[in-house]
C-alpha positions as CSV (number, residue, x, y, z in Angstrom):
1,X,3.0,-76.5,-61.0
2,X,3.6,-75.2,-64.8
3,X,1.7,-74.1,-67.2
4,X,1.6,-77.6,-69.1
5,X,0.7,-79.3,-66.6
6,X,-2.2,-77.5,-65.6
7,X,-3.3,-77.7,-69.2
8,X,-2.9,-81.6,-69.2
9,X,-5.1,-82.0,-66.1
10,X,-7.7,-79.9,-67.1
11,X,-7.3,-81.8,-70.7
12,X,-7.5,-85.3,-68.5
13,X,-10.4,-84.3,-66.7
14,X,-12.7,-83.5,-69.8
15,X,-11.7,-86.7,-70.9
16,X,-12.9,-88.0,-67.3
17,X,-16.2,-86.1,-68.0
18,X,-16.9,-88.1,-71.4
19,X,-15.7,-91.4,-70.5
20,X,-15.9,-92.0,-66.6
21,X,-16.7,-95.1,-66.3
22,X,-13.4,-95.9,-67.9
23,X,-11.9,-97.0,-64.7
24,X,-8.7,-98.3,-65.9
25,X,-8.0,-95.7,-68.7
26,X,-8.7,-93.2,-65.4
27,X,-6.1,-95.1,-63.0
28,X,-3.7,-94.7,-65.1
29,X,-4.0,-91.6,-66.1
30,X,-4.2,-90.2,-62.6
31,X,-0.4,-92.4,-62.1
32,X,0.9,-90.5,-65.4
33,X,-0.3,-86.6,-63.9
34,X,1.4,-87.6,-60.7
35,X,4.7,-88.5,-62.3
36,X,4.2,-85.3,-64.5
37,X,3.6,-83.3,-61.7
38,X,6.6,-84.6,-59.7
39,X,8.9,-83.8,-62.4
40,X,7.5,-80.6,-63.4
41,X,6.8,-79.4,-60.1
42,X,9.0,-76.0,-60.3
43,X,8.2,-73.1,-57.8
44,X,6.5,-70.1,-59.4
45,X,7.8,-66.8,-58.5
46,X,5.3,-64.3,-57.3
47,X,7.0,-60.6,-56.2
48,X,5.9,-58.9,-53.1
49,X,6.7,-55.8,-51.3
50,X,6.1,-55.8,-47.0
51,X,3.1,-53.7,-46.5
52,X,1.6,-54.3,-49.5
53,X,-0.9,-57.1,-51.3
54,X,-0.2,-59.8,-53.2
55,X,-2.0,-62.5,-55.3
56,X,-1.2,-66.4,-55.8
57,X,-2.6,-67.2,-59.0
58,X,-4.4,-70.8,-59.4
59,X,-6.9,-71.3,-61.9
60,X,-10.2,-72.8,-61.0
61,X,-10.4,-76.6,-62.7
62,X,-12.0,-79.9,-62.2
63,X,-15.6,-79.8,-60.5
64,X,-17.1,-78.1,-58.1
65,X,-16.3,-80.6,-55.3
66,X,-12.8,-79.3,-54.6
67,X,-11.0,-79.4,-51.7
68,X,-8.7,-76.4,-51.5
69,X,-5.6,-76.0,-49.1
70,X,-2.8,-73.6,-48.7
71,X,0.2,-73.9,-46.8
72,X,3.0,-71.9,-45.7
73,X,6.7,-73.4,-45.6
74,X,7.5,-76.6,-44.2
75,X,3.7,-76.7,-41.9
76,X,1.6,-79.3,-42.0
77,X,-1.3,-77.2,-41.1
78,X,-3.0,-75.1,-43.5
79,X,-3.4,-71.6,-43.7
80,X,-6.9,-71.7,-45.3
81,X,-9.4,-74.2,-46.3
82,X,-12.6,-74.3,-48.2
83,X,-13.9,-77.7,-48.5
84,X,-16.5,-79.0,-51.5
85,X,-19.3,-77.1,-49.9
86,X,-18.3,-73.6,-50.2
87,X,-16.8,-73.2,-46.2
88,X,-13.5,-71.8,-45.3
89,X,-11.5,-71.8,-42.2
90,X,-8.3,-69.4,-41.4
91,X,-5.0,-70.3,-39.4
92,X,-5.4,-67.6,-36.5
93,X,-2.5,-65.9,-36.5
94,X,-3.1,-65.2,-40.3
95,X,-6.7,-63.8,-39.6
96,X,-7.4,-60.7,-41.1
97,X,-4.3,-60.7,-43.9
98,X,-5.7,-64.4,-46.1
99,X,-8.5,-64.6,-48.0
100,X,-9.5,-66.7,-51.1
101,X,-10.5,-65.4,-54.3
102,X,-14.1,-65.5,-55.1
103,X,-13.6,-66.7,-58.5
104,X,-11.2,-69.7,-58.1
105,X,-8.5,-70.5,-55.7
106,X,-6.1,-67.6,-55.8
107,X,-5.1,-66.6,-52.7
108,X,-4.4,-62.9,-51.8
109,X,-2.4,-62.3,-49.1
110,X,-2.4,-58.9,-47.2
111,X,-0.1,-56.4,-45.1
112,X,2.6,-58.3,-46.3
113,X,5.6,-58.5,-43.3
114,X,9.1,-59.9,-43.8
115,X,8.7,-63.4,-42.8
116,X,6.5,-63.9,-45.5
117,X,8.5,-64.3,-48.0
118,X,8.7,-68.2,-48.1
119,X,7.3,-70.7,-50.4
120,X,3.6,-71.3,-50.1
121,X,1.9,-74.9,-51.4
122,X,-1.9,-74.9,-52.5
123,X,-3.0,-78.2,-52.2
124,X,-6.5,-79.3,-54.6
125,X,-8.6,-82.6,-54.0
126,X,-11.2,-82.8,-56.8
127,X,-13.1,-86.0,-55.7
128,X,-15.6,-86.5,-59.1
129,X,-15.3,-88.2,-60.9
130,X,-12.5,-89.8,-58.8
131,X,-10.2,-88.0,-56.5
132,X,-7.8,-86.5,-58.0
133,X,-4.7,-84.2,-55.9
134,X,-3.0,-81.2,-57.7
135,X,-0.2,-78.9,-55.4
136,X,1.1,-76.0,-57.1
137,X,3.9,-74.4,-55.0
138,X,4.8,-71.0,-55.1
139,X,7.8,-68.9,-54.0
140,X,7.4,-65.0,-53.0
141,X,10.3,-62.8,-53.3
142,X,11.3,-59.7,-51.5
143,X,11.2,-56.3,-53.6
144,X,12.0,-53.1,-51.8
145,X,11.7,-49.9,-52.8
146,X,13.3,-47.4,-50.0
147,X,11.3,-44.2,-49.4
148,X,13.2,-41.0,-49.5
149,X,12.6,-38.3,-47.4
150,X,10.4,-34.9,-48.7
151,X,13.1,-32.8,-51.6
152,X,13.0,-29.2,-52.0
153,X,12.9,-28.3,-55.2
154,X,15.7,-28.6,-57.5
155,X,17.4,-31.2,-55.7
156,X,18.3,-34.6,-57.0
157,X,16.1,-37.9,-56.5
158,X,17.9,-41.0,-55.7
159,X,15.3,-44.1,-55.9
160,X,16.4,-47.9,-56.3
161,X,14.2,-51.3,-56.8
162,X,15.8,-53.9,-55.1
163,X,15.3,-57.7,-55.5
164,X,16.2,-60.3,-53.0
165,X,16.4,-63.5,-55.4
166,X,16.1,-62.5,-59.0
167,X,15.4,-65.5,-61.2
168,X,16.2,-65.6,-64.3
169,X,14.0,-63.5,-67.1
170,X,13.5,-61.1,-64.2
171,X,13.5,-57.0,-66.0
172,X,12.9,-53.7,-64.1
173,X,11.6,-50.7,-65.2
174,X,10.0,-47.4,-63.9
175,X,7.4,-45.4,-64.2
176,X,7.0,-41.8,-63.3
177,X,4.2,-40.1,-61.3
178,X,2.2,-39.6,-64.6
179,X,2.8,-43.1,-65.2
180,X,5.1,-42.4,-68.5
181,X,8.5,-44.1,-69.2
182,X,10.9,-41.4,-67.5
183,X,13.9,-42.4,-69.9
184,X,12.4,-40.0,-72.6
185,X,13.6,-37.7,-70.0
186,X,17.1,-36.0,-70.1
187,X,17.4,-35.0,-67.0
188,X,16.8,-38.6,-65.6
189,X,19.5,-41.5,-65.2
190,X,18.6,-45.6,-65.1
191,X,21.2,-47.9,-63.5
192,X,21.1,-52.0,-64.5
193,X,20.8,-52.5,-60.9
194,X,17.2,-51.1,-60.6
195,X,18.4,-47.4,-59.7
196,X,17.0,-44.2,-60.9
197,X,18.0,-40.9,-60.8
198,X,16.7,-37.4,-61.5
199,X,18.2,-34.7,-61.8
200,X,16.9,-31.2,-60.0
201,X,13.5,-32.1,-59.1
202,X,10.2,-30.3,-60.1
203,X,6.5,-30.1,-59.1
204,X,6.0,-32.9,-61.6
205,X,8.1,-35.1,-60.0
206,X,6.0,-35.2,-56.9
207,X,3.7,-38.2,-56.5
208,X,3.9,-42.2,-56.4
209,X,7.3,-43.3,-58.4
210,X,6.6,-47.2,-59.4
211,X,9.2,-49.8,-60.0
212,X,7.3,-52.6,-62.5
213,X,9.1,-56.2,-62.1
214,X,8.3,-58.7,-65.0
215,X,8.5,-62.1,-64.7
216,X,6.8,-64.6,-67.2
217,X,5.2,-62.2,-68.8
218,X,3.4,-61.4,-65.2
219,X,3.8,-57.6,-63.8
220,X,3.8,-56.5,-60.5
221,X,3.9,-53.1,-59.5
222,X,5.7,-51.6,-56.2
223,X,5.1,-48.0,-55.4
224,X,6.8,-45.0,-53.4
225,X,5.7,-41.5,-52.4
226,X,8.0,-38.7,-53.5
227,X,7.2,-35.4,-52.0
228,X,8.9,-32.2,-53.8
229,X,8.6,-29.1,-51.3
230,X,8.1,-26.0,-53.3
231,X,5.8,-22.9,-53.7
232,X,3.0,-22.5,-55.7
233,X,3.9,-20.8,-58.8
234,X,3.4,-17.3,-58.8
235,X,1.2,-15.1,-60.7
236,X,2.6,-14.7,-64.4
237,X,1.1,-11.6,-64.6
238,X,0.4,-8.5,-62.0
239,X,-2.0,-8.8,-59.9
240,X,-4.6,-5.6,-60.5
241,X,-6.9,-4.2,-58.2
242,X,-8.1,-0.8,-57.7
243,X,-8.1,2.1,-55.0
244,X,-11.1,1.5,-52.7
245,X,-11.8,1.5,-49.3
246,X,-13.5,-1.6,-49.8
247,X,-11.2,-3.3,-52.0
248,X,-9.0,-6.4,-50.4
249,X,-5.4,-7.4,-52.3
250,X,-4.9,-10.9,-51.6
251,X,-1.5,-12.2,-51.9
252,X,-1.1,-16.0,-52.3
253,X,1.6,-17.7,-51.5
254,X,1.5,-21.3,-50.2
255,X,3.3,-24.8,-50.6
256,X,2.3,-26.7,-54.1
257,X,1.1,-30.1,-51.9
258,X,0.3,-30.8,-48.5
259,X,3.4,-31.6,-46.0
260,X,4.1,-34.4,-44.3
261,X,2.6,-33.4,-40.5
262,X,6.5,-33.5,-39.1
263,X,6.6,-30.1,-41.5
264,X,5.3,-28.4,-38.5
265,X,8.0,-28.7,-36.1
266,X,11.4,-26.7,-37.6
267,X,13.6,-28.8,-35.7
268,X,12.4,-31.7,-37.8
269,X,11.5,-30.6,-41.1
270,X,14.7,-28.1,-41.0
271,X,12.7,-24.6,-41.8
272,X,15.1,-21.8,-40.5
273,X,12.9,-18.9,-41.0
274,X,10.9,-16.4,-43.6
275,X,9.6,-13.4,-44.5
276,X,7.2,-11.0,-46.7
277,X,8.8,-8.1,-47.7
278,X,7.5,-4.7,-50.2
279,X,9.6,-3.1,-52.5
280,X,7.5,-0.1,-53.8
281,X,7.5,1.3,-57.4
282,X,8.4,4.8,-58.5
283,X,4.1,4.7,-59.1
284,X,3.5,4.2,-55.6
285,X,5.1,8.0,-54.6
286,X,6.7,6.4,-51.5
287,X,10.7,5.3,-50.8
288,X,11.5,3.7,-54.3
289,X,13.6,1.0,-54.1
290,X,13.6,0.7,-50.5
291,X,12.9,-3.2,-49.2
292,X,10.8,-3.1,-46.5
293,X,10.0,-6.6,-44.5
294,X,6.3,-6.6,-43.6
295,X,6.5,-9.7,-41.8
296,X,9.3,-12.0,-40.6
297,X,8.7,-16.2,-39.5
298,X,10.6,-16.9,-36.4
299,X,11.9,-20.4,-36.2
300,X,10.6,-21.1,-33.0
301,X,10.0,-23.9,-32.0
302,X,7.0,-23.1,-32.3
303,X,7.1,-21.8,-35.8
304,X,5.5,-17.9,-35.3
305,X,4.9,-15.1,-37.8
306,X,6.0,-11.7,-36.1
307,X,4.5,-8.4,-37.8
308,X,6.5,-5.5,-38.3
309,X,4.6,-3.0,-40.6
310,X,1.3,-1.5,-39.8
311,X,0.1,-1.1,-43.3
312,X,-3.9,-2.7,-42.3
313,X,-2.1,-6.7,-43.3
314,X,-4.5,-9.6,-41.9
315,X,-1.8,-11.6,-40.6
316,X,-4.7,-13.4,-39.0
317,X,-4.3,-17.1,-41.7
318,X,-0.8,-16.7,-40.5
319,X,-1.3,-17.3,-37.4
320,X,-3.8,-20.1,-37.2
321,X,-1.4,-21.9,-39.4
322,X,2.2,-21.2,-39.9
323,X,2.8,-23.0,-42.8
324,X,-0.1,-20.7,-44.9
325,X,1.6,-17.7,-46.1
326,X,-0.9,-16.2,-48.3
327,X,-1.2,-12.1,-46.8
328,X,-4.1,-9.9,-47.5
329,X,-5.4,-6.3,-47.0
330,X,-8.6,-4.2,-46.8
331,X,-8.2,-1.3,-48.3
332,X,-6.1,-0.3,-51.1
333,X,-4.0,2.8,-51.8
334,X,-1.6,3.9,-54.9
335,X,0.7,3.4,-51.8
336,X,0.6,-0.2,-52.4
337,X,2.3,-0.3,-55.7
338,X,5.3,-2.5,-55.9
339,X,7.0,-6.0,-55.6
340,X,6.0,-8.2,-52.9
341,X,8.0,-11.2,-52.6
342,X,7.3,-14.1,-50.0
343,X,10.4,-16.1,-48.7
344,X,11.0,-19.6,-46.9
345,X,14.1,-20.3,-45.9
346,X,15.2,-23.7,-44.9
347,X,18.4,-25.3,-43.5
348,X,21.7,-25.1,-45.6
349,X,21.3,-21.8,-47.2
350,X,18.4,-22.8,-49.3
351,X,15.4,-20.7,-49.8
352,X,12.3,-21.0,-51.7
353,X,10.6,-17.4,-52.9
354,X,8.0,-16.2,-54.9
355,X,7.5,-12.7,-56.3
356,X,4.5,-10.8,-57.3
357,X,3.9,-7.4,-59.0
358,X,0.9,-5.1,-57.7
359,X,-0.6,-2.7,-59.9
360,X,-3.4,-0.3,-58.2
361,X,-6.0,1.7,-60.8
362,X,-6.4,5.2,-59.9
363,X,-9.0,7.7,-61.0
364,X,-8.3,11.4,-60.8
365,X,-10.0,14.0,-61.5
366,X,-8.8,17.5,-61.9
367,X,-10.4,19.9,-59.9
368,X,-12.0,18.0,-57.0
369,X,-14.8,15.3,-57.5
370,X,-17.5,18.5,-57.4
371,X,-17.1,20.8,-60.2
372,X,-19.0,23.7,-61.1
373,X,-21.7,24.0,-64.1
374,X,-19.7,25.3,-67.6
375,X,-16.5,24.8,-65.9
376,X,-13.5,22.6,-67.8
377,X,-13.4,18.7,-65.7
378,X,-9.9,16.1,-66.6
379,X,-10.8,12.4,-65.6
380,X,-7.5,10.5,-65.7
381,X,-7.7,6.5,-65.5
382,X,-4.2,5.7,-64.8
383,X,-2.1,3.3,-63.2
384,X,0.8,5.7,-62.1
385,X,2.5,4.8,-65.5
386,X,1.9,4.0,-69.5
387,X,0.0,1.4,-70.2
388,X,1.3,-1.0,-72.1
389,X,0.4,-2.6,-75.4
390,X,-1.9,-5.5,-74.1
391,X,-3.2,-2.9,-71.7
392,X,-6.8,-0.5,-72.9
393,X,-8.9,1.1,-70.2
394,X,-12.8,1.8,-71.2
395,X,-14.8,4.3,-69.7
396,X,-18.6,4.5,-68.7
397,X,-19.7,7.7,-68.1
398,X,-23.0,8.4,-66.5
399,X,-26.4,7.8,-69.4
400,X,-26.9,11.8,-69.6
401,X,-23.2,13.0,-70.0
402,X,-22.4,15.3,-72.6
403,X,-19.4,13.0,-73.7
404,X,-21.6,10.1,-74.6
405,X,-21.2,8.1,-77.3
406,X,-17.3,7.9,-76.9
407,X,-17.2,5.2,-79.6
408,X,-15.3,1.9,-79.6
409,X,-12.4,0.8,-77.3
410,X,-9.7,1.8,-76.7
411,X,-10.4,4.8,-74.7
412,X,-8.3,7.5,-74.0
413,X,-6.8,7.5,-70.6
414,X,-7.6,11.2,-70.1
415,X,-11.4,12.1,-70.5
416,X,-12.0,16.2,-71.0
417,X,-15.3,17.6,-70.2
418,X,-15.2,21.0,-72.2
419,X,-18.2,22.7,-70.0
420,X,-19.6,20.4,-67.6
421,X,-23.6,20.0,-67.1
422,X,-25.7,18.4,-64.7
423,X,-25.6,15.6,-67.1
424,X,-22.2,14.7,-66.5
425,X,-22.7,13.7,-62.4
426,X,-22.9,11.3,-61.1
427,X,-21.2,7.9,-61.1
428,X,-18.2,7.5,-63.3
429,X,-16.5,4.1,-64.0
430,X,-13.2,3.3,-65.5
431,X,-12.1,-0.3,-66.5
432,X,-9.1,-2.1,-67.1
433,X,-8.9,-4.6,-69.8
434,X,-6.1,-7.1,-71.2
435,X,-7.6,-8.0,-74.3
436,X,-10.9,-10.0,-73.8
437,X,-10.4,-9.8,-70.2
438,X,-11.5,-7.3,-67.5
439,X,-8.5,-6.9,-64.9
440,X,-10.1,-4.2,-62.5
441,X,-11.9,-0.9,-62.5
442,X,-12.4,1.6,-60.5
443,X,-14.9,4.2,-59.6
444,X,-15.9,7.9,-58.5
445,X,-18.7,10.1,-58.2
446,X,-18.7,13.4,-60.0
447,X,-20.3,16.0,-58.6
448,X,-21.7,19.3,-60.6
449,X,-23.3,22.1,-59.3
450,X,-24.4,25.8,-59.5
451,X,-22.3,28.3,-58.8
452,X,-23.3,29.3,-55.1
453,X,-25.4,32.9,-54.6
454,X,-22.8,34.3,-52.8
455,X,-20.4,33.7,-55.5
456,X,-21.9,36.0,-57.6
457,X,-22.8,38.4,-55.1
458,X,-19.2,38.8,-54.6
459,X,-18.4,39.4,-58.2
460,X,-21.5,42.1,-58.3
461,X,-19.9,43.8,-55.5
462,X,-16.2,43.3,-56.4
463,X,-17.2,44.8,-59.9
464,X,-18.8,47.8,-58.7
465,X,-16.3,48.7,-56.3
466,X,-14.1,48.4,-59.4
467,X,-16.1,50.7,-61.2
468,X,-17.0,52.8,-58.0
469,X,-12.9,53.2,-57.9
470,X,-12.1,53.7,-61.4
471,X,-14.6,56.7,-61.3
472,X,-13.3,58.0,-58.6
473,X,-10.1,57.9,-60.0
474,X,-11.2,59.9,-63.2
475,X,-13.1,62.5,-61.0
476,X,-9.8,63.6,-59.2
477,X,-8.3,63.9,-62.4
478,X,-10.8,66.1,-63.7
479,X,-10.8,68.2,-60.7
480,X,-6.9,68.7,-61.0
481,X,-7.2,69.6,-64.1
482,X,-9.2,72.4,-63.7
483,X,-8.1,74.0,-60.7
484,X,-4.8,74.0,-62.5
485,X,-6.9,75.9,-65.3
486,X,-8.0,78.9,-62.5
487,X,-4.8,79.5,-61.3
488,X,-2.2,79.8,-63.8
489,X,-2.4,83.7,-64.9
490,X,-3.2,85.7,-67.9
491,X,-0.5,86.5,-70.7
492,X,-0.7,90.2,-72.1
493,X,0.0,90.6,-75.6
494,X,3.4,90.8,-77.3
495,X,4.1,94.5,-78.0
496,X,6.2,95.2,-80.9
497,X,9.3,98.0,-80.5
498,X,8.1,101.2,-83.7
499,X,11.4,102.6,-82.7
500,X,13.4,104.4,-85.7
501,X,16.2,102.4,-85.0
502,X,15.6,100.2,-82.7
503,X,18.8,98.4,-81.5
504,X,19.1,94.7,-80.5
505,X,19.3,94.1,-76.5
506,X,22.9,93.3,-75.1
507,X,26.2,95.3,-74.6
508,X,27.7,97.6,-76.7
509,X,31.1,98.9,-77.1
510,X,31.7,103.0,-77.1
């Protein structure tokens, strides 16, 4: 039944309201609705999808003495009836998926199935002030939507809204996960014919897809679950952490949303294998360059995690659950320094892989964490190479050290303790910032001490047996000297020749 001519008999019974005993005027009324009715009487076209819930809108009119009755096809026997008291009986075979609406006589039909889609005839007996019949038939259409199997990312999405008997003034159109018109998108494509495409998939594609039918200005939405398989992203910056015995690197790396169960089996969900491997950096003062695999992901079936470096990895979430990849580690070293990237593979070549940076925080200090009193102490907060511009590191040296205040940040990366003091031991703490935000730090206890007893015992003896040598060196010497003084003899004195002629000494010619 239309529009209009619901309007009319709710218009003819107000008039039956004000002027009932008007039996004449009311007979032939009732003869003009039915005529009305009869040549009115088009189907309505309701949209359904099997599985899902639809609603048969009728409007509550007349009094409250209504007979209501729905049927299905060409049956004589209803599917549901409430009579003028309130009571309603259900057709067995349609127990469980009927009900009425508690506000007038819609009726909402559930778990939709194929057959359903059939015209359906609600039938209203309004017996004040004079029974009156109404039927308002109804026709529900097929729409399918045809799920598509989980995408990896950066493949392309093929979806398409079918209609088994589009009426005329029928109009598609779709709405993506975030429930926005995808045509603003470019990468996205929108056939005449109820198709969509999308080209190479994201995270953001994931979710319910809906395909919204219009129909006299009445909408009816029809959903379908896209799942888009891809990692979480990976960090955009390093991750920092410090060298400690305590310390634990965690390195996540999981799959954005949950898998479909099948996902567990390879043979189904077509996973061929994977990996963690470490590629350290020159900082790490191991192989540079050199890729090793940590652990590798045997296809199975089962699906099984096989570890092949002993470098302390809890492999232990692995294990319990194959598809968890996140690794982690007690106890970090500068060893650890360097790429670690986590790899899925799946069939046709494809593989899915994040990548993250490790940086480790080291704090040196030059000589050994216990110094001496007065001697020279270097603290070096470093992370095996410059910092970079974003990067500051402030220091917090113990209350009594001698290098306190050190002013504002940043702080130098190398601290100098001219002559160290008792002051300066004890706990010394080195942080890492990025702007207004504290990336790690890292600690060490300084020891200063006296210089031992025996220390300078040994210089006091070391110094006198210096001496003790050096005077016995300058004894000798004097004692050479004068027994060279004793020995060497006496020279007479020079006589002069008082010769009358005294003649030259040589040869001479006769």
């Amino acid at each position: 039944m239309t529009i209009a001519s619901r309007l009319i008999q709710l218009l003819l019974h107000i008039v039956f309201r004000r002027s009932y005993k008007m039996k004449y005027v009311s007979g032939y009324l009732s003869i003009v609705i039915a005529l009305f009715i009869s040549s009115t009487g088009a189907e309505n076209v309701v949209y359904g999808q099997v599985g899902g819930t639809v609603t048969l809108p009728v409007l509550k009119q007349g009094s409250e003495r209504v007979l209501v009755q729905w049927y299905f096809g060409m049956n004589t026997q209803p599917l549901i009836t409430r009579n003028a008291q309130g009571r309603e009986t259900i057709d067995s075979q349609w127990k469980d998926r009927l009900s009425l609406s508690k506000t007038d006589f819609s009726l909402i039909i559930n778990k939709i199935r194929l057959e359903d889609f059939k015209s359906f005839k609600c039938e209203l007996k309004d017996f004040w002030p004079q029974q009156m019949t109404s039927v308002t038939t109804f026709r529900l259409s097929h729409v399918s939507v045809q799920p598509v199997s989980p995408l990896l990312v950066g493949k392309n999405l093929n979806l398409k809204c079918d209609i088994e008997e589009i009426f005329e003034g029928t109009q598609r159109r779709w709405l993506s996960p975030q429930k926005q018109d995808p045509n603003k998108d470019p990468r996205v494509q929108i056939g005449n014919d109820g198709s969509l495409t999308v080209m190479k998939v994201t995270g953001q594609d994931h979710g319910e897809w809906t395909c919204v039918v219009t129909y006299q200005s009445r909408e009816t939405y029809f959903n379908t679950p896209v799942t888009v398989i891809d990692l979480s992203p990976a960090h955009s910056q390093p991750i920092y952490t410090s060298v400690s015995s305590f310390s634990r690197l965690h390195l996540p790396c999981s799959f954005s949303f949950p898998l479909p169960p099948s996902w567990s089996d390879s043979q189904e969900n077509g996973i061929q294998g994977g990996r963690w491997t470490f590629t350290p950096s020159p900082a790490a003062g191991s192989l540079t360059g050199v890729v090793q695999t940590l652990v590798n992901l045997s296809p199975g079936p089962p699906l099984a995690w096989v570890v092949n470096q002993k470098r302390g990895l809890d492999v232990s979430a692995l294990q319990k659950k194959n598809l968890n990849l996140s690794l982690s580690k007690k106890g970090v070293t500068v060893g650890d320094r360097g790429n670690y990237t986590c790899a899925v593979e799946f069939q046709r070549d494809d593989t899915l892989k994040r990548v993250m940076r490790v940086e480790v925080l080291q704090l040196l200090t030059s000589p050994v964490p216990v110094a001496f009193v007065g001697q020279e102490v270097n603290l070096t907060c470093t992370l095996g190479q410059p910092l970079t511009s974003d990067l500051e590191v402030k220091w917090i040296p113990p209350h009594h050290s001698i290098l306190l205040p050190l002013g504002s940040s940043p702080h130098p990366t190398l601290l100098t303790i001219p002559e160290a003091t008792y002051g300066d031991g004890g706990l010394w703490r080195c942080e890492l910032w990025e702007n207004k935000t504290k990336l790690t730090s890292v600690e060490i206890t300084l020891k200063i001490e006296r210089v031992p007893v025996d220390v300078w015992l040994l210089v006091t003896i070391c110094a006198a047996a210096v001496i003790f040598v050096l005077l016995l060196i300058l004894t000798v010497i004097l004692i050479r000297r004068h027994r060279q003084g004793v020995m060497m003899p006496r020279r007479g004195k020079r006589r002069f020749c008082n010769c009358k002629d005294p003649t030259p000494k040589g040869f001479y010619r006769n």
